[in-house]
C-alpha positions in Angstrom: -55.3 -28.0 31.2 -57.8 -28.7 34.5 -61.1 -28.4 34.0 -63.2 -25.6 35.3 -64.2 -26.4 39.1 -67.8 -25.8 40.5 -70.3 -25.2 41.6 -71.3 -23.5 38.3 -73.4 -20.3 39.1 -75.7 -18.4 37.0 -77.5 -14.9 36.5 -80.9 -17.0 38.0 -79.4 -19.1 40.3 -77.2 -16.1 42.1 -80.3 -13.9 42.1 -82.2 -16.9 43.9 -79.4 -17.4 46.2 -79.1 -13.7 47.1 -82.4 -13.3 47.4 -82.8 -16.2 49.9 -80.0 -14.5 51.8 -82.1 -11.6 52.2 -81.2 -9.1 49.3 -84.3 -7.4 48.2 -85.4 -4.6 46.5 -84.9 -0.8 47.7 -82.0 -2.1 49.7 -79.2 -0.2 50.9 -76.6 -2.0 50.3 -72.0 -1.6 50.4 -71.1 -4.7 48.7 -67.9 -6.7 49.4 -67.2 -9.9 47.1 -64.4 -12.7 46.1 -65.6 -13.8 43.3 -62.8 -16.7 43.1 -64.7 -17.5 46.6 -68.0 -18.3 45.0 -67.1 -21.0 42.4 -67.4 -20.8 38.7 -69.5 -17.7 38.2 -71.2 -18.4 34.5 -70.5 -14.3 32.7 -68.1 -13.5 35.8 -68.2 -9.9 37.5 -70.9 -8.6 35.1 -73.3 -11.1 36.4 -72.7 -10.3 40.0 -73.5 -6.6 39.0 -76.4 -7.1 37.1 -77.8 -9.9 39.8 -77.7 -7.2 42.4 -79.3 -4.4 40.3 -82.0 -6.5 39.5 -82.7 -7.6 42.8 -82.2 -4.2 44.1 -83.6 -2.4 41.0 -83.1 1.8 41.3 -85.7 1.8 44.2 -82.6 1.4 46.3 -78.5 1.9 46.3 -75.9 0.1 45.7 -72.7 0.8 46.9 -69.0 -0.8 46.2 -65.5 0.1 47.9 -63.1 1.6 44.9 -60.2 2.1 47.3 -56.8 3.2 45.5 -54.2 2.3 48.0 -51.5 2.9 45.7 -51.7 6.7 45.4 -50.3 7.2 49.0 -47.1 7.7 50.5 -44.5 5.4 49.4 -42.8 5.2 52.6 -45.3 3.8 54.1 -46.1 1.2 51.6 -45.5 -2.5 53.2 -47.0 -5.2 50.3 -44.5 -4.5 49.0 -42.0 -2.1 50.6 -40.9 0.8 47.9 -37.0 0.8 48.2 -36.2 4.2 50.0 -34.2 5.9 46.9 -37.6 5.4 44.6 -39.6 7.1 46.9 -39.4 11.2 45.7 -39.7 10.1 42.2 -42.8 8.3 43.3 -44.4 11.1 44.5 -43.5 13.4 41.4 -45.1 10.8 39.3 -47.8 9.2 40.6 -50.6 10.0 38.3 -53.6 12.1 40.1 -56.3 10.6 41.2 -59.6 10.9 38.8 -63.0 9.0 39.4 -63.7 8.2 35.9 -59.9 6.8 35.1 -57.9 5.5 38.1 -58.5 1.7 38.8 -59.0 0.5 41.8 -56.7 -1.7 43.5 -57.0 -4.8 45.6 -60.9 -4.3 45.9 -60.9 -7.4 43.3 -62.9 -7.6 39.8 -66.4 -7.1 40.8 -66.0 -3.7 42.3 -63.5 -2.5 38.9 -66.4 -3.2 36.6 -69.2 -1.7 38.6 -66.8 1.3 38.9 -67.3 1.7 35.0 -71.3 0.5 34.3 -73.9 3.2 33.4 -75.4 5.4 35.6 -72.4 4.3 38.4 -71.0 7.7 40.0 -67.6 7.6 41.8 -66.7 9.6 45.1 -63.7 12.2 44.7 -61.3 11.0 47.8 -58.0 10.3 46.1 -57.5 6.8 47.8 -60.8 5.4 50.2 -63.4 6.4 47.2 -66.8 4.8 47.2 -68.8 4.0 43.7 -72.5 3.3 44.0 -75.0 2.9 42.0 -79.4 3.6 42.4 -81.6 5.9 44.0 -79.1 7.9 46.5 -75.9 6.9 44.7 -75.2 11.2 44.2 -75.9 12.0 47.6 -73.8 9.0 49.2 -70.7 10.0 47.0 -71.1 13.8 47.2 -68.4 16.1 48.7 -66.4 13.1 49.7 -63.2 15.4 50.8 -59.7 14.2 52.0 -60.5 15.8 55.6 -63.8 13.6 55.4 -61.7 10.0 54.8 -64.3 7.1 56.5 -65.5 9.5 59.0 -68.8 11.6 59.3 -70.3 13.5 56.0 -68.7 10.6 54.1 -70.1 8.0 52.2 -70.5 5.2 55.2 -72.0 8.0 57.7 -74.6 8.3 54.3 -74.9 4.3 54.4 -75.5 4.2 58.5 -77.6 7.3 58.5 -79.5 5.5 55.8 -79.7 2.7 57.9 -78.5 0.6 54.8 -77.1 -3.2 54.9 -73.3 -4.9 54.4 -73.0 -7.7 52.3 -70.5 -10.7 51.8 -70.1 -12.4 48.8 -67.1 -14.9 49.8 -65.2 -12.1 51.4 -64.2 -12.4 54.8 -65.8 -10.1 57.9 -62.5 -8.4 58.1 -62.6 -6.4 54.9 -66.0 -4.9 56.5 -64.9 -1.0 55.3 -67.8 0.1 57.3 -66.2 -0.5 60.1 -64.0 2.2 59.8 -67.1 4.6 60.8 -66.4 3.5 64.2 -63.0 4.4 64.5 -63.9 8.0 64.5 -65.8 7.8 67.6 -62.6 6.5 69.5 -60.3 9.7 69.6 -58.0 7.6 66.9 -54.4 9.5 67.0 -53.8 11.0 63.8 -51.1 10.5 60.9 -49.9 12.2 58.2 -50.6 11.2 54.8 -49.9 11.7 50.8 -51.8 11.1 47.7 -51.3 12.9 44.1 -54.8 15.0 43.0 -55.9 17.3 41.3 -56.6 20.9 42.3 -57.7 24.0 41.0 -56.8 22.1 37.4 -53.3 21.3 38.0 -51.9 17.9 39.7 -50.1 18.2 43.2 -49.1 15.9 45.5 -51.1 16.8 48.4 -49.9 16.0 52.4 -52.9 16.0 55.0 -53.7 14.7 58.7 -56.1 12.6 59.5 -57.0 9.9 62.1 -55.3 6.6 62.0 -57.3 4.3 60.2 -56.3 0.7 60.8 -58.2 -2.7 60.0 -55.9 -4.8 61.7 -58.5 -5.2 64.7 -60.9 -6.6 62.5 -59.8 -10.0 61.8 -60.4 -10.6 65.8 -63.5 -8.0 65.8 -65.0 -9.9 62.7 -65.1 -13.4 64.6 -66.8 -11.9 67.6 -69.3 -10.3 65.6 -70.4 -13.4 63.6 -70.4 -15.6 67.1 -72.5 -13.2 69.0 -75.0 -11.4 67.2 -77.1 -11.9 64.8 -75.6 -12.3 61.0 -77.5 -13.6 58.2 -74.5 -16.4 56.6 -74.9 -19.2 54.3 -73.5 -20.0 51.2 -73.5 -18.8 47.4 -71.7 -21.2 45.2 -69.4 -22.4 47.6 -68.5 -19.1 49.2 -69.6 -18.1 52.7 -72.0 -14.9 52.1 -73.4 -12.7 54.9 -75.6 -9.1 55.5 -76.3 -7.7 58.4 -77.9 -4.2 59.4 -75.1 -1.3 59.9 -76.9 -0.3 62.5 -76.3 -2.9 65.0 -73.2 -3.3 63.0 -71.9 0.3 64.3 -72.7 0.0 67.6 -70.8 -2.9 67.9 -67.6 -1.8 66.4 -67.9 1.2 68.7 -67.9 -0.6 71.6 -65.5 -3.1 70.4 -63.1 -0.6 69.5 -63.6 1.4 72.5 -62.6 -1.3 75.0 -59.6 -2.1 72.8 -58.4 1.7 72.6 -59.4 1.9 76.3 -60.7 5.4 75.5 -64.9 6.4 75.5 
């Protein structure tokens, strides 16, 4: 069997690292990680949590992506494809979404465990939920409704309004949820889609519009950003890390996504 690889990284030495980075207390703060990214993390995706609470301490929020891609429409599933003749008994049995149970998916290990940690409180949208953790983790995750998806009253309008923070750890700019924000300000066509919930007690499977939301602009819109304005980067472990404002942040996407849509 291969030996673990490095660089070995501890509760201290992350907290040092972050905080050098610019992580500090009372922050604001949607956290994206890889944790396979950083290195050999010494007590895994607990210590990532508890180096960021810590540093942050209930002064300020915490916030992770606990996206559930799964419960959607299985027609228009791509990684992988459902095979057509699966795709009504999908939707008859797809198990409802509920914040304290359903796991995320794809958001990686760090974001699952701080999903279930004390005093964590998960947003109620059936697939693009929030979890966060601190001083204005209620208000960030309250009333998150279908209709409401990344747009405004969600919990990114909370995060900008707040004028809160993104940060990397070894994820790539292109997974920036925030980013999403700015696709409402770009008359986005709409779409419809399909998730299994629970209403009034009883589980449906529930069909609603609502813009397009695509992330396929940015891998390119990710590169520009980190070549022409300001983004705090260097490395944790061996993982490229960065935070920047969501201010600045927004404004850019805006624009960005504006000139690409050719719409204002």
């Amino acid at each position: 069997m291969k030996p673990l690889k490095g660089p070995m990284i501890t509760l201290e030495s992350l907290k040092e690292d972050l905080r050098n980075l610019g992580v500090c207390e009372g922050m604001t703060l949607i956290v994206h990680s890889s944790l396979s990214k950083l290195g050999w993390v010494c007590g895994g995706a607990a210590v990532v949590c508890r180096a960021l609470m810590e540093i942050v301490t209930n002064q300020g929020t915490i916030i992770m992506p606990t996206q559930t891609a799964g419960n959607s429409d299985p027609a228009h599933w791509v990684a992988p494809p459902a095979p057509e003749d699966w795709w009504e008994s999908i939707r008859e049995h797809m198990p409802p979404y509920e914040s304290t149970y359903t796991p995320t998916m794809g958001m990686g290990v760090v974001p699952e465990l701080f999903r279930t940690l004390p005093r964590v409180v998960r947003s109620e949208h059936p697939t693009w939920s929030f979890a966060a953790w601190g001083k204005d983790a209620d208000e960030i995750v309250a009333n998150h409704t279908i209709d409401i998806g990344f747009g405004p009253n969600s919990p990114l309008d909370q995060l900008l309004a707040k004028r809160g923070y993104v940060l990397h750890l070894g994820s790539t700019l292109d997974t920036t949820t925030f980013w999403h924000r700015a696709e409402y300000e770009c008359n986005v066509a709409t779409t419809t889609y399909a998730c299994a919930m629970i209403e009034d007690g009883t589980r449906v499977w529930k069909t609603f519009s609502h813009i397009e939301v695509d992330a396929e602009p940015f891998v390119a819109m990710g590169e520009k950003w980190k070549k022409e304005v300001d983004c705090v980067s260097g490395l944790i472990g061996k993982g490229e890390c960065y935070l920047f404002p969501v201010q600045p942040a927004h404004e850019f996407a805006v624009s960005y996504l504006q000139s690409l849509y050719g719409c204002k």
